[in-house]
C-alpha positions, -999 to 999 in steps of 0.1 A, spaced: -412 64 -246 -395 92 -266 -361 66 -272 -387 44 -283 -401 66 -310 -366 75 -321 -355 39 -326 -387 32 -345 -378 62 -365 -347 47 -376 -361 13 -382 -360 6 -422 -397 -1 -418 -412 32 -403 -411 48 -437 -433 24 -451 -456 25 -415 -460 58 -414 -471 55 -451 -499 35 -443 -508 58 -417 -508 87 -432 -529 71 -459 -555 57 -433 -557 92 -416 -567 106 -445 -597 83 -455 -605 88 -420 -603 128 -428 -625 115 -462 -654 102 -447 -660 118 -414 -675 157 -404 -637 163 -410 -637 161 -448 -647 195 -447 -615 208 -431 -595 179 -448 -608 194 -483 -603 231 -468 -565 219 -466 -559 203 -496 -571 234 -515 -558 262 -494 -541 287 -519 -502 294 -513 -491 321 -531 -454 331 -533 -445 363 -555 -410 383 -570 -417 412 -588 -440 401 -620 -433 362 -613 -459 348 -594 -468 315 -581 -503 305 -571 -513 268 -565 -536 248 -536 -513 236 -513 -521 197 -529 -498 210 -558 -472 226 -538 -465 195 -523 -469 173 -553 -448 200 -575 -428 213 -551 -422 184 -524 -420 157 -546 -391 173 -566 -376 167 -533 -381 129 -538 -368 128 -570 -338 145 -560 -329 120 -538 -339 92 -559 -310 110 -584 -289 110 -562 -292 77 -551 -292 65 -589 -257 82 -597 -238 69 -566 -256 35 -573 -242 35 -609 -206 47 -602 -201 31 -575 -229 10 -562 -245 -21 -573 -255 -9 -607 -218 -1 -615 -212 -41 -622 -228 -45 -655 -234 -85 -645 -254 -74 -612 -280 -52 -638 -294 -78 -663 -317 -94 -637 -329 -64 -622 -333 -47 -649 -352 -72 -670 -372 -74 -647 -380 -37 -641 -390 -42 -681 -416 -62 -674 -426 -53 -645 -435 -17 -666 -445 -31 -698 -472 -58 -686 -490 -38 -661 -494 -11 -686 -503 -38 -716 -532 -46 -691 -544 -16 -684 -546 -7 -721 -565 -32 -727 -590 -27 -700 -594 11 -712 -586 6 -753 -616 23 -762 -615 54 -741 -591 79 -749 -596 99 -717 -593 69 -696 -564 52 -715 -541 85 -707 -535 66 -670 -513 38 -686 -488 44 -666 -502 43 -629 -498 8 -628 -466 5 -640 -452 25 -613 -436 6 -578 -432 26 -542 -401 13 -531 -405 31 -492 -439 8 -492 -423 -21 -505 -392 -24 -485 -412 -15 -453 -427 -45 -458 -400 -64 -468 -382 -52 -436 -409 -71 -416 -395 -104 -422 -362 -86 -405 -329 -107 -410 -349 -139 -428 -345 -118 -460 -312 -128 -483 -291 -91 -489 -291 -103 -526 -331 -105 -528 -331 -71 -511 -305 -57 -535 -323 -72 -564 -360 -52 -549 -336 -19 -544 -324 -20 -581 -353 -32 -596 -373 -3 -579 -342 25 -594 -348 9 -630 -384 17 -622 -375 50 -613 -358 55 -646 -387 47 -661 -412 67 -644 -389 97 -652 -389 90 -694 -422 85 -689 -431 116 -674 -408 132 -696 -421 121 -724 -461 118 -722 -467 140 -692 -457 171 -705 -481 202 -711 -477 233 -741 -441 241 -736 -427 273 -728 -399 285 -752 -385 315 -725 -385 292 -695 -365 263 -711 -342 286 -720 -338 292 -685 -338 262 -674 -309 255 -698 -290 286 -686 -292 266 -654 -280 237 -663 -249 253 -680 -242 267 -644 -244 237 -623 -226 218 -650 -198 245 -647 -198 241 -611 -194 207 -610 -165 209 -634 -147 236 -616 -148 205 -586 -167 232 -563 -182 208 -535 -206 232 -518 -240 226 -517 -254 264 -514 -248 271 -551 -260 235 -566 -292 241 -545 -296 284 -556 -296 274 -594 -315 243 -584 -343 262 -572 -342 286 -604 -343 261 -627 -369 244 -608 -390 278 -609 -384 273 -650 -394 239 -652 -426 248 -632 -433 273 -662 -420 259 -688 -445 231 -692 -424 198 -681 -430 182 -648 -413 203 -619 -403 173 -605 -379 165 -631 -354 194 -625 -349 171 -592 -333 145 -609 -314 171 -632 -301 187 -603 -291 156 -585 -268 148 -612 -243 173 -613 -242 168 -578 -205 163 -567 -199 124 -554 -162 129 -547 -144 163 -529 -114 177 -541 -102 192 -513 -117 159 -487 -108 131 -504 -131 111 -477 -158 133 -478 -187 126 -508 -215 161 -511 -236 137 -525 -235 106 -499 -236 132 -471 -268 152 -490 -287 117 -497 -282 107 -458 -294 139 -447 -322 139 -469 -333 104 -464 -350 105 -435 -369 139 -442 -381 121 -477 -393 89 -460 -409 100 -431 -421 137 -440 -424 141 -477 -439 107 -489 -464 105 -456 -474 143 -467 -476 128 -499 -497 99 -491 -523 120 -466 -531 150 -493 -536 123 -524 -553 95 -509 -584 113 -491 -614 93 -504 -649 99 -496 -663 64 -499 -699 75 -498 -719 65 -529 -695 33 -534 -714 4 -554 -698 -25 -574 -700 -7 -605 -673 19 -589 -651 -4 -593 -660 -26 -621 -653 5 -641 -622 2 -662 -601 28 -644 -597 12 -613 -604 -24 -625 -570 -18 -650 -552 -1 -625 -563 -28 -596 -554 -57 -619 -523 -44 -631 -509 -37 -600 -517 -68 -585 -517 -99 -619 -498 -76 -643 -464 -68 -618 -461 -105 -611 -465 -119 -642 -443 -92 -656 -417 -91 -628 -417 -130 -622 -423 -140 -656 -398 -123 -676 -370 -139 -648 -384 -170 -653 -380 -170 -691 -347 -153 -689 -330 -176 -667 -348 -209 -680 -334 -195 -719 -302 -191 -703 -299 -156 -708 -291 -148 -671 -286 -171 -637 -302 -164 -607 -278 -148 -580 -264 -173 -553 -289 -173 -526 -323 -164 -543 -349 -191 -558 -379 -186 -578 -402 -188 -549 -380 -156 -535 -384 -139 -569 -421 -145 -567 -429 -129 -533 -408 -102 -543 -428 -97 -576 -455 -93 -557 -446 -69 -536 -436 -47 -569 -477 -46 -572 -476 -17 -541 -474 13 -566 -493 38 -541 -473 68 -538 -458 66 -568 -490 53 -587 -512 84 -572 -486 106 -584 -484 95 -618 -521 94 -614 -525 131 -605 -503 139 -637 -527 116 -660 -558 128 -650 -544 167 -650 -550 196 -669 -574 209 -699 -578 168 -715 -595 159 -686 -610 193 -671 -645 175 -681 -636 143 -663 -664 138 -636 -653 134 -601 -661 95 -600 -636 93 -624 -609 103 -609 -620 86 -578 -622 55 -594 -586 59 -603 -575 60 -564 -595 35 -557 -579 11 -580 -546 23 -569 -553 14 -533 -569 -23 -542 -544 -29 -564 -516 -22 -536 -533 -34 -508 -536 -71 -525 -499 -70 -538 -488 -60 -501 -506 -88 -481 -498 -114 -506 -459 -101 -508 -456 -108 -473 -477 -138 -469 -460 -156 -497 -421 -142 -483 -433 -152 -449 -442 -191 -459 -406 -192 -487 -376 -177 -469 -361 -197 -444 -370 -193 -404 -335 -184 -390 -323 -152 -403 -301 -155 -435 -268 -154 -419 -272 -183 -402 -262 -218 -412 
């Protein structure tokens, strides 16, 4: 039994599994005499204090602060060795993924605009559908095992990095709270170092990692997204050794960290964000037009976005599909870009955040989950159903 669970472990799907169990334990948690402790979790203060800096949050935002910077560490550190070295380093292997990661942002978001135009409270969650979990999406994907093409599950892995990209400007740019002027300077002082480190070819990790938390620390007070100095980090990150030519910091920090992200951070993730008390539900909790923009989004807006803007390209003659992929491919694969959950709650929790919406009723941001959830749940069932009937019956390598 125990080799059993270790194999699972290592399965590519068990990140995506564990996903949906961790979500399903906590609606469980959500709607039965446990709420009370689930709630009593969620909200637990964690201090940690130095001197006169303090830090004081529930432990929800330690893990959505603090945690998820984890996530987008690794997700920079997979984006640089993918673009020296990886499939985004062939500009020809980009254009389809990456069109498509444009529309498969843009459309979704169009949608939920117009759903929520006249609301300015409402229209701040633009971006939830827009997002893509990748763990949920090539869990799933993984279920068809070897029936799936490596070029459609290459074109899903750099789609979801463009998305990635996105989600970062994005939080970046509209996500962002009063800034501090002291703690950006700190976090710039920090950036200096690691870039000095990395020019000065030092390959330990200790030192990245010290001034990485620091700057983190800054970024935390400073008003930007914590998250982000993640993905700073991850890029000054070493990807070659001077002293060990065949040794890469960065390849051996993404393995290491992959399976803690996949199967700790983003089931953590899941469970603390998706606890919803379904009591009081009626049709008009989700005809409102939160979830009902965030729901259709997700589900019509990523296809036709996704699927669409390949379709045109290809059919203009912009760009040719890859050897090996059709349209029907392309379309169950577009559907499966509908499954935003993770990375859909957390944009969530950043747009419905902070003083704008401190008068925001809880329906409201319960309507915003639920559409999230709908929204992937539909996209996920039809992504497989539709892969399942279009990719061939023997695995891929086979004649």
């Amino acid at each position: 039994m125990h080799n059993d669970f270790k194999e699972f472990l290592k399965h590519d799907s068990a990140g995506g599994i564990l996903l949906m169990l961790a979500a399903a334990l906590a609606m469980v948690a959500a709607n039965t005499p446990l709420s009370e402790y689930y709630n009593a979790l969620i909200e637990m203060p964690v201090a940690v204090q130095v001197g006169a800096l303090s830090i004081a949050k529930p432990l929800l935002l330690w893990i959505n602060d603090g945690l998820m910077a984890v996530f987008f560490f690794l997700v920079g550190l997979e984006l640089k060795r993918e673009l020296i070295e990886g499939e985004l380093s062939e500009p020809s292997a980009i254009v389809l993924p990456g069109i498509a990661a444009v529309g498969g942002m843009l459309v979704p978001a169009l949608i939920y605009a117009a759903f929520n135009y006249d609301d300015p409270i409402a229209l701040q969650g633009w971006a939830i559908p827009a997002a893509t979990d990748i763990a949920f999406s090539l869990g799933i994907l993984s279920l068809l095992g070897t029936r799936v093409p490596v070029t459609l599950k290459i074109f899903l892995v750099s789609l979801a990095i463009f998305d990635d990209i996105g989600a970062i400007v994005v939080i970046a740019l509209f996500y962002t709270s009063e800034l501090s002027t002291a703690a950006l300077v700190v976090a710039a002082a920090c950036i200096v170092g690691l870039f000095m480190l990395n020019r000065r070819g030092v390959s330990n990790i200790p030192p990245y990692v010290f001034l990485g938390i620091i700057m983190w620390v800054a970024v935390l007070k400073s008003g930007v997204h914590a998250t982000l100095a993640g993905v700073v980090l991850a890029l000054f990150i070493p990807i070659k050794c001077s002293d060990d030519p065949t040794f890469s910091p960065l390849k051996s920090l993404e393995h290491e960290l992959h399976g803690v992200v996949s199967l700790v951070i983003l089931p953590l993730f899941a469970f603390v964000n998706a606890g919803i008390s379904f009591s009081g539900i009626t049709s008009e909790s989700f005809l409102h037009s939160v979830p009902m923009g965030i729901a259709v989004g997700l589900f019509i807006g990523k296809q036709v976005g996704v699927w669409g803007l390949c379709w045109l390209s290809v059919k203009l003659g912009l760009i040719k599909l890859p050897a090996g992929l059709n349209f029907k491919m392309l379309y169950g694969v577009s559907l499966l870009c509908g499954v935003g959950f993770t990375m859909s709650l957390f944009v969530g929790s950043l747009a419905f955040d902070g003083a704008a919406v401190a008068d925001m009723t809880a329906a409201v941001l319960f309507d915003e989950r639920l559409g999230i959830i709908v929204g992937s749940l539909l996209s996920g069932v039809a992504g497989y159903l539709v892969l399942n009937a279009v990719l061939p019956k023997k695995p891929a390598f086979e004649e």
